[in-house]
PAFILO-922519 format. One record per residue (C-alpha): residue in three letters; x, y, z. Coordinates in Angstrom, 2 decimals. Example, Ala and Ser with C-alpha at 12.3 -4.5 7.8 and 13.67 -1.06 7.14 Angstrom:
2
NODE  residuo       px       py       pz
NODE      ALA    12.30    -4.50     7.80
NODE      SER    13.67    -1.06     7.14
END
This chain:
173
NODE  residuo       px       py       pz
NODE      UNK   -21.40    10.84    -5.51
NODE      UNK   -20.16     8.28    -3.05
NODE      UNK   -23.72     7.46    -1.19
NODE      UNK   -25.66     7.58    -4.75
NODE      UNK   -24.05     5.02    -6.03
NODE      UNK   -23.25     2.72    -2.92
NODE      UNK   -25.01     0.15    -4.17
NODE      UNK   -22.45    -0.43    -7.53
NODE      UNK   -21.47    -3.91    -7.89
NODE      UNK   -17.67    -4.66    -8.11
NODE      UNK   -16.09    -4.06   -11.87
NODE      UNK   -19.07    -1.92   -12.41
NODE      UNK   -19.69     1.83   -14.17
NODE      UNK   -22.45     4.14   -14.52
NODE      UNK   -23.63     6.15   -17.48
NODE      UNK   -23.78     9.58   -15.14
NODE      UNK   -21.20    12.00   -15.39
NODE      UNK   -19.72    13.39   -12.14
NODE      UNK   -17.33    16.34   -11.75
NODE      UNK   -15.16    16.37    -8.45
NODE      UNK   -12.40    18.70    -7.27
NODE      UNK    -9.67    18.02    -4.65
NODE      UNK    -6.04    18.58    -3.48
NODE      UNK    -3.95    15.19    -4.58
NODE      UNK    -2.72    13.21    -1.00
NODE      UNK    -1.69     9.62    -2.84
NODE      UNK    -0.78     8.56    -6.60
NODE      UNK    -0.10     4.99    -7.53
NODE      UNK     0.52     4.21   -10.90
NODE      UNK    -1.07     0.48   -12.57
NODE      UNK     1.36    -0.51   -14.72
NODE      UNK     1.79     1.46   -18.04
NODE      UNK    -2.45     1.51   -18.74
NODE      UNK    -3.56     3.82   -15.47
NODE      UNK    -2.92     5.24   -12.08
NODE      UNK    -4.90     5.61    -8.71
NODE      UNK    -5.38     9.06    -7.45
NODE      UNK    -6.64     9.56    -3.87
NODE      UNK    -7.97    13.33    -3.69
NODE      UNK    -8.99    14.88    -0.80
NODE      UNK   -11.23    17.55     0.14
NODE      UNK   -13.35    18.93     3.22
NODE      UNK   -16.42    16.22     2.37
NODE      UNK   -13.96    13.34     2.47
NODE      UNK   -11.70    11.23    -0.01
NODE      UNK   -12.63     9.77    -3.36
NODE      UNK   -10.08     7.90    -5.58
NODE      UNK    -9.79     8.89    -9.41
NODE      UNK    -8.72     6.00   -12.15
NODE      UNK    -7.14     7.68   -15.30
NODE      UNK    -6.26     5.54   -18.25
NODE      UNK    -4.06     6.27   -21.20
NODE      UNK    -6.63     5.59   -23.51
NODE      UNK    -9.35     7.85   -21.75
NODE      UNK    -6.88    10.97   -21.25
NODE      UNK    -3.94    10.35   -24.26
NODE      UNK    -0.07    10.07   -23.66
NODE      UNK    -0.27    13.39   -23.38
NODE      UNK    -3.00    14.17   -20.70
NODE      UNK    -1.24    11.07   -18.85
NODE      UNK     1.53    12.27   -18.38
NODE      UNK     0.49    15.25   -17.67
NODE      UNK    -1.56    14.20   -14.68
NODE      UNK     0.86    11.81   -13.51
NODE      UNK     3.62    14.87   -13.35
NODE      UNK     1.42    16.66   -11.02
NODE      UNK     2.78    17.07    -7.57
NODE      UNK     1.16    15.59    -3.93
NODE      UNK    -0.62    18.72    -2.47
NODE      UNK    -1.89    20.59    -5.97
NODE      UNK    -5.51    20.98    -6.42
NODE      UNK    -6.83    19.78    -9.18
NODE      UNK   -11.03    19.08   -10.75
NODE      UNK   -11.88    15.94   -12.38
NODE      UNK   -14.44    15.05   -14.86
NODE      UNK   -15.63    11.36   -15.17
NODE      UNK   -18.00     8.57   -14.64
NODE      UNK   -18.43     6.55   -10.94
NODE      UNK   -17.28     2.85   -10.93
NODE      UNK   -16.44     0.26    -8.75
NODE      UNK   -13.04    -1.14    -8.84
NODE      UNK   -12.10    -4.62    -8.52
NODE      UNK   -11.06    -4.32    -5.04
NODE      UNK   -13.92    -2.92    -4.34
NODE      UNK   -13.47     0.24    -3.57
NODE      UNK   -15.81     3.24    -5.34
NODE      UNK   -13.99     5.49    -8.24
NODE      UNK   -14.17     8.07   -10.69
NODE      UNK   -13.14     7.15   -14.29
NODE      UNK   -11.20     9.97   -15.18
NODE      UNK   -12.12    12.03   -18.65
NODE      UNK   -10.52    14.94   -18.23
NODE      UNK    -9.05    16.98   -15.28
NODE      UNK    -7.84    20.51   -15.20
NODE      UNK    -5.15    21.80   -12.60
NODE      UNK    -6.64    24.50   -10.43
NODE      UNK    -4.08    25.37    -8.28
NODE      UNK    -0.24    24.22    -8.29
NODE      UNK     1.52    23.66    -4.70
NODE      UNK     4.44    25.05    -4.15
NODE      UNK     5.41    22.71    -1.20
NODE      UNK     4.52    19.75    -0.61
NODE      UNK     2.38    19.01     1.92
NODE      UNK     3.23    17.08     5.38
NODE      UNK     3.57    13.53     5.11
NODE      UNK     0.19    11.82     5.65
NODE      UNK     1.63     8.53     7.73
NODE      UNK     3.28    10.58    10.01
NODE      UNK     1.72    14.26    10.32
NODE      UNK     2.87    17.40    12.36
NODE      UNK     4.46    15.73    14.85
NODE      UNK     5.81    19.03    16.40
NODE      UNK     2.93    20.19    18.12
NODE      UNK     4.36    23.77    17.89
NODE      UNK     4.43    23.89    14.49
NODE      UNK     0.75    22.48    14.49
NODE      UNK    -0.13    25.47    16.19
NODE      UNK     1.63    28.08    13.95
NODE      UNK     1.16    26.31    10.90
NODE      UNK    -2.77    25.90    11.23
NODE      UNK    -2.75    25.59     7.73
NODE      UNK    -0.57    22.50     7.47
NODE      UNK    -2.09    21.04    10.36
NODE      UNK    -5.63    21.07     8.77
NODE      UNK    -4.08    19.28     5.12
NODE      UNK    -2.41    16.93     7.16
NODE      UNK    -5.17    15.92    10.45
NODE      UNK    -8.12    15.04     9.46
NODE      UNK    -9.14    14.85    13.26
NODE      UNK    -7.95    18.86    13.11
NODE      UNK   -10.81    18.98    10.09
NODE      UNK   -13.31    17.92    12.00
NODE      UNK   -12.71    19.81    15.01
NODE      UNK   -11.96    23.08    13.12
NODE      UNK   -15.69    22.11    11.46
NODE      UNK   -17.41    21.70    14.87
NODE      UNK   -15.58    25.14    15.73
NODE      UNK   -17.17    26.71    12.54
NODE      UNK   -20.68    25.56    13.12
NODE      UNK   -21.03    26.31    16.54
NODE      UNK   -19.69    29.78    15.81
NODE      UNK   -21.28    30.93    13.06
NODE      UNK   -24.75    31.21    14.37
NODE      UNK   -23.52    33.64    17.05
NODE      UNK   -21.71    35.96    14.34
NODE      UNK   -25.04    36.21    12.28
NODE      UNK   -27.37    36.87    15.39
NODE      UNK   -24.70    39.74    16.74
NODE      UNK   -24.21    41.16    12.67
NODE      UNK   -28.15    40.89    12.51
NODE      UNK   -29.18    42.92    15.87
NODE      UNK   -25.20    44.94    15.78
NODE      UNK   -24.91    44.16    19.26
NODE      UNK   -21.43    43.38    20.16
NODE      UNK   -22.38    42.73    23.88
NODE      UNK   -24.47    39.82    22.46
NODE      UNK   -21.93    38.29    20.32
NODE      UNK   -19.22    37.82    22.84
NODE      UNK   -22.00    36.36    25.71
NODE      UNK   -23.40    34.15    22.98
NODE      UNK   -19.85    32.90    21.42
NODE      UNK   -18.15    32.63    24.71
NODE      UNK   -20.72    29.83    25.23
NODE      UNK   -20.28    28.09    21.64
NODE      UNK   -15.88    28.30    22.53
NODE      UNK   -17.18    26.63    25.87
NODE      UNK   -18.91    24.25    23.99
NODE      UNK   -16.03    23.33    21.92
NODE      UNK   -13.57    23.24    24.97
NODE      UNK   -15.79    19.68    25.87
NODE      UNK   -15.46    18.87    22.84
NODE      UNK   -12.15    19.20    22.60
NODE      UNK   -11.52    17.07    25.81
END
């Protein structure tokens, strides 16, 4: 959604609906008439604009009671704010998933690097450096799990992904 419609001029909307899903990282409420909702996933951030007319008291409140950290899909049309800054114009969301913590402060992060290591999980909510390194991981170690489930060599699998961890060591560094 965000590169098709790159080129939308500022207090601009589109006609297309879009349907997004996310975890919420950042909610700032506009006054009584709408809130800004920063959701995050593994492809990158979008912002969601909700209005009280679009969703009802009801389904604004509702939204706005939500905690940081629950997942949550989004139904809408793309605009462009007047800061600026690409949107989707909330019609109706649905709560997939409800957090039961909340998740590590986005500002600050894991700054106990033991608990980044034994709370992976956390680590990859709050880093998004940790993201992308844990998606460079991924890639370079997937091919080597097909080729070795493929041929059911084992002997293959660990020459072939010792390389791709050695590969990721540089990357690392």
């Amino acid at each position: 959604m965000l590169s098709e419609h790159a080129g939308l001029a500022a207090d601009e909307q589109t006609d297309r609906a879009h349907r997004v899903a996310g975890r919420i990282a950042a909610r700032r409420t506009a006054g009584r008439a709408g809130a800004f909702i920063d959701l995050i996933d593994r492809s990158g951030k979008i912002q969601l604009y909700a209005r009280v007319d679009e969703l009802g008291d009801e389904g604004f409140e509702r939204l706005l009671s939500l905690d940081l950290g629950d997942l949550i899909g989004a139904d809408g049309v793309a605009i462009r704010t007047r800061s600026g800054e690409l949107s989707l114009r909330v019609t109706s969301f649905t709560l997939l998933a409800k957090s039961l913590r909340p998740p590590p402060d986005h500002y600050h992060g894991l700054s106990d690097v033991e608990t980044r290591f034994r709370r992976r999980e956390l680590d990859l909510i709050a880093n998004e450096e940790t993201r992308t390194l844990f998606r460079t991981a991924h890639g370079s170690s997937a091919p080597c799990a097909e080729r070795s489930t493929r041929t059911g060599s084992s002997r293959s699998r660990r020459r072939s992904c010792s390389r791709s961890t050695a590969v990721l060591r540089r990357v690392r560094s």
